[in-house]
Backbone as CSV, one residue per row, in Angstrom:
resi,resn,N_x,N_y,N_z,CA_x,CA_y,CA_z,C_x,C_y,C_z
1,UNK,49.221,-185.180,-126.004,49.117,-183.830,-126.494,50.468,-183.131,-126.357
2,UNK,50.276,-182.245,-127.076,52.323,-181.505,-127.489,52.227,-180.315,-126.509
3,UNK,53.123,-179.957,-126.157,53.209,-178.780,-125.034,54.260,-178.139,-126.155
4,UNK,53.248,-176.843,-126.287,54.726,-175.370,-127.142,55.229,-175.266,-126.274
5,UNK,56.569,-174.934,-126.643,57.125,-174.392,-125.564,58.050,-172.750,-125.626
6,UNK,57.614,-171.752,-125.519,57.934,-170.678,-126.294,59.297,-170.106,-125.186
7,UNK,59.950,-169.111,-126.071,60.998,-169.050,-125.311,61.108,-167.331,-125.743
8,UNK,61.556,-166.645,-124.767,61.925,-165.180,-124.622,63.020,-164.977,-125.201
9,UNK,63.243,-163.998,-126.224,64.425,-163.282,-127.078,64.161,-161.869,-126.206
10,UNK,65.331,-162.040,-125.226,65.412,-160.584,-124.673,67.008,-159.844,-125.345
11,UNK,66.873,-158.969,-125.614,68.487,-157.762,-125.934,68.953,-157.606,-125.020
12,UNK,70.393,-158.193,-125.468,71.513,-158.270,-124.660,71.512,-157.513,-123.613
13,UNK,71.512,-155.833,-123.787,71.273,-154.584,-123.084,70.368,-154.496,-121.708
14,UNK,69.084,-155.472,-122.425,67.995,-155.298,-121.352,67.988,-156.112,-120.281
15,UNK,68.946,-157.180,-120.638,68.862,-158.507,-119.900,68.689,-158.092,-118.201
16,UNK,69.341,-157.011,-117.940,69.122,-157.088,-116.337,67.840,-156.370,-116.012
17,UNK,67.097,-156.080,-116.697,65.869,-155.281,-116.403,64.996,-156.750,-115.960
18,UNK,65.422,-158.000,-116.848,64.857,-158.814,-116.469,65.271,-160.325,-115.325
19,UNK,66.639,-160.350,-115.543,67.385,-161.124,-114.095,68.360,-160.557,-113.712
20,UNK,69.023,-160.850,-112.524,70.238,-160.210,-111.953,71.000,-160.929,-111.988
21,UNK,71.603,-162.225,-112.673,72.263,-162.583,-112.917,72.580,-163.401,-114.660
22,UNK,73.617,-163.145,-115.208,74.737,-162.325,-114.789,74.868,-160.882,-115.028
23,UNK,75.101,-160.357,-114.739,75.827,-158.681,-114.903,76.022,-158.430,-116.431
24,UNK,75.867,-157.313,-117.347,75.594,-157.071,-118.281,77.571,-157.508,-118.379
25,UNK,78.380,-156.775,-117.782,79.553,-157.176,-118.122,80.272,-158.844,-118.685
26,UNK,79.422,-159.469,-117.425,79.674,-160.751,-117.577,78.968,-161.687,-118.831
27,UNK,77.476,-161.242,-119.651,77.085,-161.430,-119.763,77.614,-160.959,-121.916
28,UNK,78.506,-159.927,-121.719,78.949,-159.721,-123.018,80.096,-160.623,-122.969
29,UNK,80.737,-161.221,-121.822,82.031,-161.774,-121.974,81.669,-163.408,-122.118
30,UNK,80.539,-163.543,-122.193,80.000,-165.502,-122.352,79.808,-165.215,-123.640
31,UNK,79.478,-163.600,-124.589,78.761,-163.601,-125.526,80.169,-163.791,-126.440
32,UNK,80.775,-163.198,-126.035,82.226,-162.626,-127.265,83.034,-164.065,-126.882
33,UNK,82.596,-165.168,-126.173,83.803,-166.234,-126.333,82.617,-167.292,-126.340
34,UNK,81.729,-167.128,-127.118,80.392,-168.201,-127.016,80.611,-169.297,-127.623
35,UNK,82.267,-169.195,-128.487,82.054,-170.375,-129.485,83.213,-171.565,-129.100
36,UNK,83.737,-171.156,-127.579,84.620,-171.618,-126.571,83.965,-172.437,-125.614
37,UNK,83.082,-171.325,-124.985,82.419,-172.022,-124.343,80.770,-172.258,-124.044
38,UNK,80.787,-172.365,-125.535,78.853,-173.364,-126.009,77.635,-172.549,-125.770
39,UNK,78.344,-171.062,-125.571,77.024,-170.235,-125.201,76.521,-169.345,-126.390
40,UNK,77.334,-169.851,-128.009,77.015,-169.168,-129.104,75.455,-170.010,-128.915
41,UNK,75.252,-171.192,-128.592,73.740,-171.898,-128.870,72.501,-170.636,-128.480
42,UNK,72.891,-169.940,-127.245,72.057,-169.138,-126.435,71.832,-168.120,-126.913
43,UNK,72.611,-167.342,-128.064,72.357,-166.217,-128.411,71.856,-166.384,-129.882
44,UNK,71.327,-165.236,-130.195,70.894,-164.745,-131.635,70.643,-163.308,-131.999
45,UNK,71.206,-163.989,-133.506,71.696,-162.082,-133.584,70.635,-161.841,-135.079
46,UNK,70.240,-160.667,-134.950,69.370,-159.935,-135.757,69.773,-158.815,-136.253
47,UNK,70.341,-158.837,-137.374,71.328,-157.678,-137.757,72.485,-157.431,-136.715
48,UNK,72.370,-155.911,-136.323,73.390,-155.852,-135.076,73.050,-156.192,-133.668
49,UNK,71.963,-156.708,-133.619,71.367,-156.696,-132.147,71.860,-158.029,-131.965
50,UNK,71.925,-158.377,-130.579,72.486,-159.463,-130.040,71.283,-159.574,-128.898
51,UNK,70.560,-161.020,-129.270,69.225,-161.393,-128.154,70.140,-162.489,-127.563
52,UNK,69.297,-162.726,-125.758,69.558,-163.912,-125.909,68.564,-164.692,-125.643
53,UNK,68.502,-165.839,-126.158,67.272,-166.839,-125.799,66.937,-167.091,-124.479
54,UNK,66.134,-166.855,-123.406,65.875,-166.669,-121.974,66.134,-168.780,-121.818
55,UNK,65.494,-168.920,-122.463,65.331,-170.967,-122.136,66.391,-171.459,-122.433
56,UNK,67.275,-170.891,-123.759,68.352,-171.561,-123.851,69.369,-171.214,-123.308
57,UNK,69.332,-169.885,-122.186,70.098,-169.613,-121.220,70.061,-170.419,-120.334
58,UNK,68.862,-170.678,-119.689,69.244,-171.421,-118.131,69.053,-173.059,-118.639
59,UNK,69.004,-173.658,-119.702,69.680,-174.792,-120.416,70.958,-174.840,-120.272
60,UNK,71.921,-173.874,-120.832,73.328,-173.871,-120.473,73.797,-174.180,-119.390
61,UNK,73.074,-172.881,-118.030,73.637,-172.470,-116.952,73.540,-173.769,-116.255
62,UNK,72.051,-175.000,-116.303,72.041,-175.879,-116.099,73.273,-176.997,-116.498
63,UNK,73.630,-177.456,-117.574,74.218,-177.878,-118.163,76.007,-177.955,-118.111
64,UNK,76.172,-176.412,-117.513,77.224,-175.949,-117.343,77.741,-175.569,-116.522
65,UNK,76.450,-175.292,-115.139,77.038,-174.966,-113.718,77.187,-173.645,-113.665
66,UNK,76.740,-172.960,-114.735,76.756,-171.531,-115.144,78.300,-171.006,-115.289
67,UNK,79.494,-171.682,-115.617,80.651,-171.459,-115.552,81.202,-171.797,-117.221
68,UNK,81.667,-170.691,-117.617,82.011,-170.828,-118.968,83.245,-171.565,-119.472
């Protein structure tokens, strides 16, 4: 049997309402060099809004040691 596996599109903005790490600062600076260092995969953008995928975040952070 298949397991969904659904994943959270939270806004950039809100992100710390929902973890404390990283810092909204840090967290625009993985966004604006995402295509350096592989974290464009994590985000998605909807017009001007910038989400990021909650699963394909800690995929990265896994992946990456959380270091950009």
């Amino acid at each position: 049997m298949e397991t969904l596996l659904r994943s959270r599109l939270i806004p950039l903005t809100e992100w710390s309402s929902y973890h404390p790490w990283p810092p909204l600062g840090g967290l625009r600076h993985l966004v604006f060099n995402g295509a350096s260092n592989g974290f464009d995969t994590v985000v998605r953008r909807c017009g001007r809004r910038v989400l990021i995928d909650e699963q394909a975040f800690f995929e990265w952070a896994r992946r990456t040691g959380g270091r950009p």
